[in-house]
MIFIKOL-679592 format. One line per field, with one value per residue (C-alpha): x, y, z; chain; residue in one letter. Coordinates in Angstrom, 2 decimals. Last residue first. Layout:
east	X, ...
north	Y, ...
up	Z, ...
chain	A, ...
res	a, ...
This chain:
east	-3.90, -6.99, -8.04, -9.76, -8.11, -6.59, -10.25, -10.50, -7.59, -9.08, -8.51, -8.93, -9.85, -9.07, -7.50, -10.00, -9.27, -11.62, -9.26, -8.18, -10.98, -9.97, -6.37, -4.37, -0.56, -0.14, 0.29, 0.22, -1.57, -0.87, -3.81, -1.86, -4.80, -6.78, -3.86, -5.12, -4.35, -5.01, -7.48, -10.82, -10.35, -9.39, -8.05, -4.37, -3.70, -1.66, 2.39, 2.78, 4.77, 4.93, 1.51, 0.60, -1.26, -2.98, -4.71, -2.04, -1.84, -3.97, -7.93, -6.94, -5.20, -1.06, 0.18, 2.41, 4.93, 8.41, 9.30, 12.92, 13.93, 11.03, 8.12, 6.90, 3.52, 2.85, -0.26, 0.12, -2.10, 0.08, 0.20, 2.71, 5.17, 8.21, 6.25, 4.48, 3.50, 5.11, 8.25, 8.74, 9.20, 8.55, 5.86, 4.48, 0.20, -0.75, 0.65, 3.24, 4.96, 7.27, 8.70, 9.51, 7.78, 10.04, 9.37, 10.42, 8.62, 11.09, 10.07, 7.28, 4.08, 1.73, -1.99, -4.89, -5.47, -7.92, -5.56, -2.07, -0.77, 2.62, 4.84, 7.58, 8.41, 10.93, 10.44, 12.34, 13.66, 15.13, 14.85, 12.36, 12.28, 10.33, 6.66, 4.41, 2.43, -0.68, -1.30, -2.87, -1.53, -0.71, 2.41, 3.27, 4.07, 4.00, 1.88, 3.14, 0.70, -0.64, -1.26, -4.21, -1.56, -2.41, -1.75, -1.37, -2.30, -0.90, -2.97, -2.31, -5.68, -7.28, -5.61, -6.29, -6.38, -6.10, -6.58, -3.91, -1.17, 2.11, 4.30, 1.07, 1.50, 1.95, 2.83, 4.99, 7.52, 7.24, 5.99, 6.22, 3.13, 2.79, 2.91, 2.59, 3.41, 2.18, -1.28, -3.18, -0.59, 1.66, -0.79, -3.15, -3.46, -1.83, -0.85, 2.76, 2.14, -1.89, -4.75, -7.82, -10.06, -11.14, -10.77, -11.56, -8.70, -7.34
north	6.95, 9.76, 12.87, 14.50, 18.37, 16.87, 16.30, 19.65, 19.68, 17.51, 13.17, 11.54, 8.53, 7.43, 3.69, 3.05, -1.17, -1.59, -3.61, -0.68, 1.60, 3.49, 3.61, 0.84, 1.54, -2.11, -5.30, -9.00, -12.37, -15.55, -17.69, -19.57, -18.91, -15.90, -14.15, -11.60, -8.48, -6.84, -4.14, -6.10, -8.60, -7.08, -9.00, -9.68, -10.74, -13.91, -13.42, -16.58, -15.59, -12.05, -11.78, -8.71, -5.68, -3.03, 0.16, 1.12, 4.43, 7.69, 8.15, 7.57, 10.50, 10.97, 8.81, 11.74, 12.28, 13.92, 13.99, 15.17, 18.98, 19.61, 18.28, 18.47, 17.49, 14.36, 13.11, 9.04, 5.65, 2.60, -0.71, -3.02, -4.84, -4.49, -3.86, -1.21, -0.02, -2.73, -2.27, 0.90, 0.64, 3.49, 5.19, 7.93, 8.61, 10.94, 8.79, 8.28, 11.73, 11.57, 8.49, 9.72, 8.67, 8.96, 9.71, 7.36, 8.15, 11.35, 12.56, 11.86, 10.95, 8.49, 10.00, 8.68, 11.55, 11.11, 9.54, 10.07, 6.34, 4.49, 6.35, 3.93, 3.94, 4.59, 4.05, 6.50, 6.36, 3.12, 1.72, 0.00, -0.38, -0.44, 0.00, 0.56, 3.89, 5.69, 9.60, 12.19, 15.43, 18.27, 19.49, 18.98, 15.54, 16.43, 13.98, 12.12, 11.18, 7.07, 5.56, 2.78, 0.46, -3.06, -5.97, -9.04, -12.85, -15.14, -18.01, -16.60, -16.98, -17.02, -13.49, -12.53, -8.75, -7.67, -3.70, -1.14, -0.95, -2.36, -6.00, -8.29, -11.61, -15.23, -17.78, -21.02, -20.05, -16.33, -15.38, -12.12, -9.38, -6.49, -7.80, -11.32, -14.11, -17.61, -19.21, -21.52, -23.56, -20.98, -19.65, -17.15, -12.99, -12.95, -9.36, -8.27, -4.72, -4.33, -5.43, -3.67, -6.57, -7.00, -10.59, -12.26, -13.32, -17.11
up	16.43, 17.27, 16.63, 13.49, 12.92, 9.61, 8.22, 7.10, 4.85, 2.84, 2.43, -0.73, -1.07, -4.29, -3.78, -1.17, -0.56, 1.96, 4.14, 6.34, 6.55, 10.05, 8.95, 10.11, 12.33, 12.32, 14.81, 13.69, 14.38, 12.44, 11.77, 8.70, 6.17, 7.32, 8.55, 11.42, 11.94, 15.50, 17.76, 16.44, 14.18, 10.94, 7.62, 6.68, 2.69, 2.06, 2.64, 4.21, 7.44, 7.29, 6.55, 4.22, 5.13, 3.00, 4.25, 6.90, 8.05, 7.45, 8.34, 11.96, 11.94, 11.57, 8.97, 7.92, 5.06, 3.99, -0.03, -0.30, -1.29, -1.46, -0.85, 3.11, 4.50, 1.86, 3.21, 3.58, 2.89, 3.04, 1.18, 3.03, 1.40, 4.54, 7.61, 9.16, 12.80, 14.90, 13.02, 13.88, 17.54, 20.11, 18.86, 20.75, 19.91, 17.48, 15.12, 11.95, 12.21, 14.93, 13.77, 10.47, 7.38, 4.18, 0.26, -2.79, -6.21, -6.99, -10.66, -12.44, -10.98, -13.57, -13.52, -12.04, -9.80, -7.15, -4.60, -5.79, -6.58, -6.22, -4.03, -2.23, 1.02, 3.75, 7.38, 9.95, 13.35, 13.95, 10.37, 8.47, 4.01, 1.22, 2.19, -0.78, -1.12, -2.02, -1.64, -0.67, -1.78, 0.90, -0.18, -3.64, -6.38, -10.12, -12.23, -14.85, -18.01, -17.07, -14.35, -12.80, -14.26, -16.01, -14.23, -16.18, -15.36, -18.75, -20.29, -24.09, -25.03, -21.80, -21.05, -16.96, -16.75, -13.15, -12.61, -10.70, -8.36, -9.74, -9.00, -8.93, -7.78, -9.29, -6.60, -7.47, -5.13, -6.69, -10.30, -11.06, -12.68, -14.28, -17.85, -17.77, -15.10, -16.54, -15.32, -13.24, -12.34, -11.67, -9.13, -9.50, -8.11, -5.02, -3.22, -3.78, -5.11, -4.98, -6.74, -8.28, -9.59, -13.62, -13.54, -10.19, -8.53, -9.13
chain	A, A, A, A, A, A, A, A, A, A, A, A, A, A, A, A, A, A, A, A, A, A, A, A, A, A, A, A, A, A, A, A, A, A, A, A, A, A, A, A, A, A, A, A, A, A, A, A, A, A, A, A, A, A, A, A, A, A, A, A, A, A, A, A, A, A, A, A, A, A, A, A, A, A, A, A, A, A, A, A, A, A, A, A, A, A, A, A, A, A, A, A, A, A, A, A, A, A, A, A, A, A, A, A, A, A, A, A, A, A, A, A, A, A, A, A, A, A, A, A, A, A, A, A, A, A, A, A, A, A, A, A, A, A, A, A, A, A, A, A, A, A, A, A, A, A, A, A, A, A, A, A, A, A, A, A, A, A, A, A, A, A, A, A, A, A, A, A, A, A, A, A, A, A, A, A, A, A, A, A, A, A, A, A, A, A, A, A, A, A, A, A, A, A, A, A, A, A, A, A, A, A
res	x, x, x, x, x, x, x, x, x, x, x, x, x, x, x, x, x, x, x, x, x, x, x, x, x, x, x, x, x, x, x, x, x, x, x, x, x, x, x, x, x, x, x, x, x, x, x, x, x, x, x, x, x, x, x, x, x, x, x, x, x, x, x, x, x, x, x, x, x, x, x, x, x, x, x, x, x, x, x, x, x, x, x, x, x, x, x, x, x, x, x, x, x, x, x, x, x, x, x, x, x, x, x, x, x, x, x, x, x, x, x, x, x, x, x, x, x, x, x, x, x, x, x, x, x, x, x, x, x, x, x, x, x, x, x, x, x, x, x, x, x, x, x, x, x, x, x, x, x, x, x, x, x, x, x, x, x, x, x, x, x, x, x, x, x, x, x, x, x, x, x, x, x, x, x, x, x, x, x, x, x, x, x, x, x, x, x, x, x, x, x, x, x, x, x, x, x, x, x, x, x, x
C-alpha cells in the first residue's frame, strides 16, 4: 500500500483489494486498486477504503502557451490523443475541452517515425499547448516536455530509468518513450517559460 498523503497518477497502484476497498477516485482492477484522477492518496482506516482526492477545484480556461499535465488516451499513425488533467501551477479544475492532440511533427526535435515507441496508452505526459482554438494542439518538443509517467505494458507497475530505456522493476520488461529530462520525479507544477523553448534536444 502507498504511503498516505502521496501524489498519484491515473492508473498507477495504490493497495490491493486485500488491503482495502476502491473509494472515491479510485477502481479496483484484477484485484489491484488504482487511482482514476491526479491528485493526493487518502487511505480511511475507519471505513478501509483508498481515495484520491483531486489536486482541482474552480475551472480554469485552457490558452496558448500553458503547461500542462496529461493522460494518454489513444495512438494513431500520425497523431496521439490525450487527455488534460492538470495545468502546471494552477490547481484549478479546466472547464471546457479536456482532450487535446500531439501530432507527429510536434512530439521531438528529432523525426519520429512510429508513435507508439514514444507513448503508450496510460501514460502521464508533460505538454505546451501551442494552438487553442478551435481544438487544443500540443508539443513535446524539448527535452523538458514528453513523458514524465510510464506504465509497463505487461504488468502495468511504474517504469524507472536506466540509462537511454524504461525498465519494469517487477517483470524486467524494457520499453522505449519520448521522457522529459526529469521523468520519474513526479513535477506536477513545473512549469516551463517561454525562455526555455529555445533548449535543444529530443
Amino acid at each position: 500500500m502507498m504511503k498516505d498523503g502521496s501524489i498519484v497518477f491515473p492508473g498507477e497502484k495504490v493497495a490491493t483489494a486485500e488491503e482495502v476497498m476502491a473509494g472515491e477516485g479510485t477502481y479496483e482492477e484484477d484485484g489491484i486498486i488504482r487511482a482514476s484522477v491526479i491528485g493526493k492518496l487518502k487511505i480511511d482506516r475507519k471505513a478501509l477504503k483508498a481515495i484520491v482526492q483531486p489536486l482541482t477545484s474552480m475551472p480554469l480556461l485552457l490558452k496558448k502557451g500553458d503547461t500542462v499535465i496529461c493522460e494518454v488516451k489513444q495512438i494513431g499513425d500520425a497523431m496521439v490523443i490525450v487527455r488534460i488533467l492538470h495545468v502546471a501551477g494552477i490547481k484549478r479544475q479546466i472547464a471546457g475541452e479536456k482532450d487535446g492532440a500531439i501530432h507527429i511533427s510536434n512530439v521531438s526535435q528529432e523525426f519520429v517515425e512510429d508513435l507508439s515507441k514514444k507513448f503508450r496508452i496510460g501514460d502521464i505526459v508533460r505538454a505546451k499547448i501551442i494552438k487553442a482554438e478551435p481544438a487544443i494542439q500540443l508539443s513535446t518538443k524539448g527535452r523538458e516536455f514528453g513523458v514524465i509517467k510510464a506504465f509497463c505494458t505487461n504488468c502495468r507497475n511504474a517504469l524507472i530509468r536506466k540509462t537511454n530505456t524504461l525498465e519494469c522493476p517487477v517483470c524486467g520488461r524494457k520499453e522505449e518513450r519520448k521522457v522529459t529530462d526529469d521523468y520519474g520525479m513526479g513535477e506536477l507544477d513545473k512549469v516551463i517559460k517561454n525562455g526555455d523553448k529555445n533548449k535543444k534536444g529530443e
